[in-house]
C-alpha positions as CSV (number, residue, x, y, z in Angstrom):
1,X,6.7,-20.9,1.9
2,X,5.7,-17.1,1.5
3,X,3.3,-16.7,-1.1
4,X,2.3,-12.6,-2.4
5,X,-0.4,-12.5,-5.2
6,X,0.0,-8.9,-6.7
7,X,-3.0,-8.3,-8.5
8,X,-4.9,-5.2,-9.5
9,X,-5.7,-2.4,-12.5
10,X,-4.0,-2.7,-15.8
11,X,-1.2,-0.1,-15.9
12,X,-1.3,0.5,-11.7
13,X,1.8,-1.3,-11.7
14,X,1.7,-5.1,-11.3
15,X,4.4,-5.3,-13.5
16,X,6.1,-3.0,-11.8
17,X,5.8,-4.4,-8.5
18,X,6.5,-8.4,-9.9
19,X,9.6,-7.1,-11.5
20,X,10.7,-5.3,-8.4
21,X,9.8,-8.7,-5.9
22,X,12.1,-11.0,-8.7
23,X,15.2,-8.5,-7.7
24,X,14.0,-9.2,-4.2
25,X,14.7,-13.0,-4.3
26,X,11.1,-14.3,-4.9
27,X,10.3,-16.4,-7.6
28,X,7.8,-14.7,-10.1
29,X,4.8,-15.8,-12.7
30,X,2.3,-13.5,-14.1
31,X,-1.2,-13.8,-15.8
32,X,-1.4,-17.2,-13.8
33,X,-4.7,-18.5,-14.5
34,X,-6.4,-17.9,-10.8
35,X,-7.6,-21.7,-10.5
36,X,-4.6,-23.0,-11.3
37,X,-3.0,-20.9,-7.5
38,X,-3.2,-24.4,-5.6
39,X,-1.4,-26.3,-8.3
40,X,1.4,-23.7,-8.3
41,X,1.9,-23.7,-4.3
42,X,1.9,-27.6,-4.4
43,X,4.9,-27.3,-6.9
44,X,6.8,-24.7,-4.8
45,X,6.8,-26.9,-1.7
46,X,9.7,-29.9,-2.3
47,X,8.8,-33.5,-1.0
48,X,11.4,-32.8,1.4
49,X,10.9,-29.3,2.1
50,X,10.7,-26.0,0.9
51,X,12.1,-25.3,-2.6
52,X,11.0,-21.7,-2.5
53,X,11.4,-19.4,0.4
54,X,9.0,-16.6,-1.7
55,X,7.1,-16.8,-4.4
56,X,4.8,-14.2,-6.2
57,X,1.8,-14.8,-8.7
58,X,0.2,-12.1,-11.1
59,X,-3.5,-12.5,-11.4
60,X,-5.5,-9.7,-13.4
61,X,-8.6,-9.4,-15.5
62,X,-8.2,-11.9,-18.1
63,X,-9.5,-15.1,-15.6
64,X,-13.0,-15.9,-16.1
65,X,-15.6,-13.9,-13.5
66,X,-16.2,-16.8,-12.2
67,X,-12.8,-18.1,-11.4
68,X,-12.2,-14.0,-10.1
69,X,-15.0,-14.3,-7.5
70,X,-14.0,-17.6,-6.1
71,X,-10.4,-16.4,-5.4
72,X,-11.3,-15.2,-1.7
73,X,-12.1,-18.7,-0.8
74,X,-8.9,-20.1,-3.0
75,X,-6.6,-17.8,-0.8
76,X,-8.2,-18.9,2.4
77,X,-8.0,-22.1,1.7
78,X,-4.0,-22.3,1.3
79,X,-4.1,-20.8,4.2
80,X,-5.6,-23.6,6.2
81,X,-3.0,-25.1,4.3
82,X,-0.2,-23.9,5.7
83,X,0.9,-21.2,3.0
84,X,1.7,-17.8,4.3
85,X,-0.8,-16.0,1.5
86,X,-0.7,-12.8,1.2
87,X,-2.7,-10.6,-1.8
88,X,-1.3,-7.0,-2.9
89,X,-4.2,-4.9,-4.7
90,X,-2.5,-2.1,-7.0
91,X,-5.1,0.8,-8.3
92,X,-5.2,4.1,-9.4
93,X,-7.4,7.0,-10.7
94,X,-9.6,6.5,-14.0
95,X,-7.7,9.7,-16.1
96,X,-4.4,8.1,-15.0
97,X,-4.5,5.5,-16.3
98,X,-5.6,6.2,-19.1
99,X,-3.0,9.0,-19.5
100,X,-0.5,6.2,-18.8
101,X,-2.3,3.6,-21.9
102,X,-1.9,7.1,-24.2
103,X,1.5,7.2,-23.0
104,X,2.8,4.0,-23.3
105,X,0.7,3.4,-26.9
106,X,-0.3,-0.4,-24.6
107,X,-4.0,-1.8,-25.5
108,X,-6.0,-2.5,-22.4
109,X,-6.4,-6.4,-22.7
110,X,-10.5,-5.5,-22.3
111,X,-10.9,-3.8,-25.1
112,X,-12.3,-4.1,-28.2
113,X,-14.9,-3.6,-30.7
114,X,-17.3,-1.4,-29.6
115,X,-15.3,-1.0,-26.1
116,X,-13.9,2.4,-25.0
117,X,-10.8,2.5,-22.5
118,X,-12.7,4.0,-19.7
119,X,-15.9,1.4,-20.1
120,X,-12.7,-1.0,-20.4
121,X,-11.5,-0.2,-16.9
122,X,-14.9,0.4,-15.2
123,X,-15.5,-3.5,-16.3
124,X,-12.1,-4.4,-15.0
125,X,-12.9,-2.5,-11.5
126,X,-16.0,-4.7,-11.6
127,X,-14.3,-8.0,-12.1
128,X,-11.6,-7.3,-9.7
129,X,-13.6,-6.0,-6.8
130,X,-13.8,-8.8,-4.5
131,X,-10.2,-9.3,-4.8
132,X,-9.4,-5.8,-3.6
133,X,-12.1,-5.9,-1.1
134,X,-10.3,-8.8,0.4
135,X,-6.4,-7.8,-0.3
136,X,-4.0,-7.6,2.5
137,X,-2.5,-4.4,1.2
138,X,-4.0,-2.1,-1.2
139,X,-1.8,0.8,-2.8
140,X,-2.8,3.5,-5.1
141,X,-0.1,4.4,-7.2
142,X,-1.8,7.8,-9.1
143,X,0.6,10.4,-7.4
144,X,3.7,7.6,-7.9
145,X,6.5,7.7,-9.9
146,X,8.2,4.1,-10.8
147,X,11.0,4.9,-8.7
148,X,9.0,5.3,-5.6
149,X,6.7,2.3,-6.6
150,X,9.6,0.2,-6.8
151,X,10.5,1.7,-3.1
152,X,7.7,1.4,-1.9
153,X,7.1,-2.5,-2.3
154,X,10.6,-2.7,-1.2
155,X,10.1,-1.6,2.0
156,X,6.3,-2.1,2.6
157,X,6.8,-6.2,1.4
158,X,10.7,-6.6,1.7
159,X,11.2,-5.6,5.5
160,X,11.1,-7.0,8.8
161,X,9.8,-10.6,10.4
162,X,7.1,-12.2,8.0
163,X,5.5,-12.0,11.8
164,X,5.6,-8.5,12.2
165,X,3.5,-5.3,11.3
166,X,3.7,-3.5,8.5
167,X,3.2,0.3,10.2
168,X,3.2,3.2,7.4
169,X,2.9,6.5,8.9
170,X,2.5,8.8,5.8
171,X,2.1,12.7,5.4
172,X,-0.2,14.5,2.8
173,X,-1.9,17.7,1.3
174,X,-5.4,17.5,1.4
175,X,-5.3,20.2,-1.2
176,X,-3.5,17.5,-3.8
177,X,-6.1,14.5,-2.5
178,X,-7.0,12.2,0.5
179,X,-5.3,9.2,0.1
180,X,-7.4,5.9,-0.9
181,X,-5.2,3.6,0.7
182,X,-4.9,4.7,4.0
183,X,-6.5,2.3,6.5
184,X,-7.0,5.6,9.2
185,X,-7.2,9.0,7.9
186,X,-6.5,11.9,10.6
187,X,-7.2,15.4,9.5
188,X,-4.6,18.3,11.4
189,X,-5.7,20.7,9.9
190,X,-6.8,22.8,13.0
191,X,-3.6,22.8,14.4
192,X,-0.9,26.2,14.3
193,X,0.3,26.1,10.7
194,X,4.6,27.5,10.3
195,X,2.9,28.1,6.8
196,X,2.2,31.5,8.3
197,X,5.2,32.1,9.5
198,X,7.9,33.6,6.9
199,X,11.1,32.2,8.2
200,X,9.2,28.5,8.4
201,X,7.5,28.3,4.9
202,X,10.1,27.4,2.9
203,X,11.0,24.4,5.4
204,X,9.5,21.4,6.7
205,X,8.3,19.3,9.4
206,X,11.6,17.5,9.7
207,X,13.5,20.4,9.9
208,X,14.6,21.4,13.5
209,X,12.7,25.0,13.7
210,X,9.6,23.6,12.4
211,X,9.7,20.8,14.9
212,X,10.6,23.3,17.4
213,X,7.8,25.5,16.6
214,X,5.4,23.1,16.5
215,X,6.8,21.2,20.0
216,X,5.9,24.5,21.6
217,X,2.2,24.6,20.7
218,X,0.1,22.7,23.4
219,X,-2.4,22.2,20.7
220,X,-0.1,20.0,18.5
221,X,1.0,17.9,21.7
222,X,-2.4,17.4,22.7
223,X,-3.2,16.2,19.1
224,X,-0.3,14.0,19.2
225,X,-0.9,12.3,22.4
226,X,-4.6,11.9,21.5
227,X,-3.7,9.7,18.1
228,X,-0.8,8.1,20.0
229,X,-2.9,6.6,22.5
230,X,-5.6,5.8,20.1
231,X,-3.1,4.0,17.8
232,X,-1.5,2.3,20.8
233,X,-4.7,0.9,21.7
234,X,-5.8,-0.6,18.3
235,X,-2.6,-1.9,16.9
236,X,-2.0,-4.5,18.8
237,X,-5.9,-5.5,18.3
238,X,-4.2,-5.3,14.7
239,X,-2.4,-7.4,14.9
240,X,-4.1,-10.1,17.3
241,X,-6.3,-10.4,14.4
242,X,-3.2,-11.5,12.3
243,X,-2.9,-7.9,10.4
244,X,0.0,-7.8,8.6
245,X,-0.2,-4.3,6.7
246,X,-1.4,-0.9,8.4
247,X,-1.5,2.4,7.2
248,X,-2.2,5.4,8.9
249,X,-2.2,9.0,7.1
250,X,-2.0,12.4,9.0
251,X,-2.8,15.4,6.5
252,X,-2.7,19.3,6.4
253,X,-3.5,21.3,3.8
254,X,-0.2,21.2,1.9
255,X,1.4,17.9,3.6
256,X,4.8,19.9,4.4
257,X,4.8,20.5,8.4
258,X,2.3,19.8,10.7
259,X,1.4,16.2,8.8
260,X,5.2,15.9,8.0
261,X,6.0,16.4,11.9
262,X,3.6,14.5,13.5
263,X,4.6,11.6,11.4
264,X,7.7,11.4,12.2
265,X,7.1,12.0,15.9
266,X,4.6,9.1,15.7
267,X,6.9,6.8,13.4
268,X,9.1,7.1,16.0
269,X,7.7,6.4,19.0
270,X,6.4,2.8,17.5
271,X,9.8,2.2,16.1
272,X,11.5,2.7,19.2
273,X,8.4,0.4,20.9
274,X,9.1,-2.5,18.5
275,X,6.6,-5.5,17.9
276,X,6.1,-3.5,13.9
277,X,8.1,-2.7,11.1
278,X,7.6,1.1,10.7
279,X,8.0,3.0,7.7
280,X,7.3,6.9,7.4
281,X,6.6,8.6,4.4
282,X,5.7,11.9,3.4
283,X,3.9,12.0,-0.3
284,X,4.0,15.6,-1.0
285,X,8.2,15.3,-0.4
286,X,8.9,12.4,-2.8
């Protein structure tokens, strides 16, 4: 059986993300008390087999600390077990979420009397942080609409082998933000940028006379050959040590062609090397 918990921030998305793995085929419970995990895989495994291929379990804020901080060793132990366990950490910046609790009119189930919103989330970043230090995949959803949350979990937890690697090569601006989510950040910054050139500004990375442009500058193919061989050197040590979620995050100033193009060039040359599922995906272009 293939177990996902999805936990993480009120309003990040975990019902979002539990709604979008029930369309997917797995079988879904939320705001499952966290010691009550092993109980709940014990009842999705038949006497005589498996009665669910996938399964996925909300856990949030509400558990006692206690039970919150002992959830590490709960995971690890159903995997001794057996039970492909997987945990999916969902966060985002302070001011959006609280934009998205003003939005929504929702009450944050930690507050109260006396208890702001923001103190209510800084307590629930508290009580959750051992669980995101430990997740298998950690997504910040600030900069993401529904639509490309629901996406995003579709093809980041939906796709491929349950053996293989989940390879994200994604593009960004550093001028909108470093991604937090990104397990290798490069910066490209100091490579030619079509920005400057009139007839490539309005364009991209994955149009042919950026690519072009860029193909022709022996600084970008230097740059591209030095993080190709660095990547192909480490991902398989990845995945030796039974990684099953990698992201790696190229960025230029505004995320629209040098970042765009090298992650596509990169994306495909592990596609086409197989042994990982890869996904490419440029964040300023959604």
């Amino acid at each position: 059986m293939k177990l996902l918990v999805v936990s993480g921030l009120s309003g990040a998305g975990k019902s979002v993300a539990l709604n979008t793995l029930e369309d997917m085929g797995y079988y879904c419970i939320d705001n499952l008390p966290a010691n009550l995990l092993p109980a709940f895989a014990n009842l999705m495994v038949a006497q005589d087999g498996i009665a669910y291929e996938s399964a996925a379990v909300g856990i949030d804020a509400r558990n006692p600390a206690v039970a919150l901080e002992k959830f590490p060793a709960i995971i690890a132990d159903l995997r001794e077990r057996g039970v492909a366990c997987d945990l999916l950490f969902l966060e985002a910046d302070e001011p959006i979420l609280i934009k998205r609790f003003s939005e929504t009119r929702r009450r944050h189930p930690l507050t109260g009397d006396g208890v702001s919103l923001a103190e209510a989330i800084a307590r629930e970043r508290e009580l959750l942080a051992e669980l995101a230090e430990h997740a298998d995949l950690r997504m910040d959803t600030s900069t993401s609409t529904l639509h490309q949350l629901r996406d995003t979990i579709r093809r980041r937890v939906g796709r491929g082998p349950d053996h293989a690697l989940s390879l994200l090569m994604e593009s960004f601006g550093f001028k909108h933000g470093m991604p937090r989510d990104a397990d290798f950040v490069f910066d490209v910054r100091c490579l030619p940028n079509p920005h400057w050139v009139p007839t490539l500004r309005p364009l991209t990375g994955k149009d042919p006379e950026v690519a072009e442009f860029l193909a022709a500058e022996p600084l970008v193919d230097e740059m591209y050959e030095s993080l190709r061989s660095f990547l192909e050197r480490w991902i398989p040590r990845f995945q030796a040590d039974n990684r099953v979620y990698l992201s790696v995050a190229l960025g230029c100033t505004g995320g629209q062609h040098r970042s765009v193009y090298l992650a596509e060039r990169l994306g495909q040359y592990f596609a086409d090397q197989g042994g990982a599922d890869v996904i490419v995906r440029h964040r300023e272009m959604a």
